[in-house]
Structure formats: C-alpha cells, structure tokens
C-alpha positions as CSV (number, residue, x, y, z in Angstrom):
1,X,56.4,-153.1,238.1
2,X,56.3,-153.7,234.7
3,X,57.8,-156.5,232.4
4,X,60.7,-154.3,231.0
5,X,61.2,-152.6,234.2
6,X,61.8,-155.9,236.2
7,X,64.0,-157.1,233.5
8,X,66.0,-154.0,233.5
9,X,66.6,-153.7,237.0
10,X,67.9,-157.2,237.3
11,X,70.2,-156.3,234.3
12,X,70.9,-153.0,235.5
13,X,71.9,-153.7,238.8
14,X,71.8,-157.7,239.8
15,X,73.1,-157.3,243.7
16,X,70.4,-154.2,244.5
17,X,67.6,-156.5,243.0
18,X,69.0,-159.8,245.3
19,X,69.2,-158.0,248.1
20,X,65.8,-156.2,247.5
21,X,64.0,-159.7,246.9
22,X,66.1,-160.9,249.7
23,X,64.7,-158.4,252.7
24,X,61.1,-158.3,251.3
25,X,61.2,-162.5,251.8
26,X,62.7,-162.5,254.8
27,X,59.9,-159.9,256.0
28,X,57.4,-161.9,254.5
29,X,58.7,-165.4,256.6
30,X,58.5,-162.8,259.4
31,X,55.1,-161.7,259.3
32,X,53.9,-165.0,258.6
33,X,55.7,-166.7,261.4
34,X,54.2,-163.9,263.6
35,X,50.6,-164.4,262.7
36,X,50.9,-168.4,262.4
37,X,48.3,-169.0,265.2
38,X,46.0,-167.0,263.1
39,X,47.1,-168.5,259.8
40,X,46.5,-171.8,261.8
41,X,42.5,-170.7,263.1
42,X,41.7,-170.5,259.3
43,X,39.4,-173.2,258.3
44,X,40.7,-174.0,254.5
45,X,43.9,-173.8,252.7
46,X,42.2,-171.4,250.5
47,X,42.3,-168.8,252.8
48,X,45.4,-169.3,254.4
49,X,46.5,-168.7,250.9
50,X,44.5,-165.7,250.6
51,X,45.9,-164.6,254.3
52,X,49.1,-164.8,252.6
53,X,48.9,-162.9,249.7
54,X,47.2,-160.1,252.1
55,X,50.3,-159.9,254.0
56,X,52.7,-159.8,251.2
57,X,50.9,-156.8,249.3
58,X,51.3,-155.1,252.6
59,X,54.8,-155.9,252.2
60,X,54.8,-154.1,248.8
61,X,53.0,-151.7,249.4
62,X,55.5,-150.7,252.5
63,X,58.1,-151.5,250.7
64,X,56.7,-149.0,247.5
65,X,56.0,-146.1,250.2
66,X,59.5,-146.6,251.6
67,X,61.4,-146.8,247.9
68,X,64.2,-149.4,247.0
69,X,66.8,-150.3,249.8
C-alpha cells in the first residue's frame, strides 16, 4: 500500500483502519506465540527477527488474498 493510500484510508475511515491493524496484530502475537519453541531453537537474534518478518508477510499476504475486514 502506498503512501497516499495509507494516509487516505486512515482519513477516510479511522475505525475500519484500527480495527484492521488491530486483528492483523493480534494474528501476528498469535502465530508467534504458536511457533515460540521454534523462534526459541534459532541461534541469533538476527534470525528470530528474520522468523518474524516471515510470519507477518504471511499475514499480509492472507490478509491481501482475503481483502479488508
């Protein structure tokens, strides 16, 4: 999502974005709770952090597929 488009849609409509942000972190705190043994087996920070960010562009990604709630 762009810039403008970001900007708009928190203009546009402030309670769809909130509650938007609100379920993708929630699923995200899910996810990660769910795989923290793996998260834990990683040997650095670095990819923990990288382990991270794979599971929130699946988030996205789902969450692009499946359209705005």
């Amino acid at each position: 999502m762009k810039k403008r488009e970001f900007n708009k849609l928190i203009k546009d409509n402030p309670e769809k974005f909130i509650r938007s942000l609100t379920d993708e972190l929630l699923e995200l705190d899910y996810q990660i709770n769910r795989r923290k043994d793996e998260l834990d087996s990683l040997p650095t920070k670095e990819d923990r952090i990288i382990k991270v960010m794979e599971i929130l562009n699946q988030i996205r990604i789902k969450n692009q597929k499946g359209g705005v709630k």
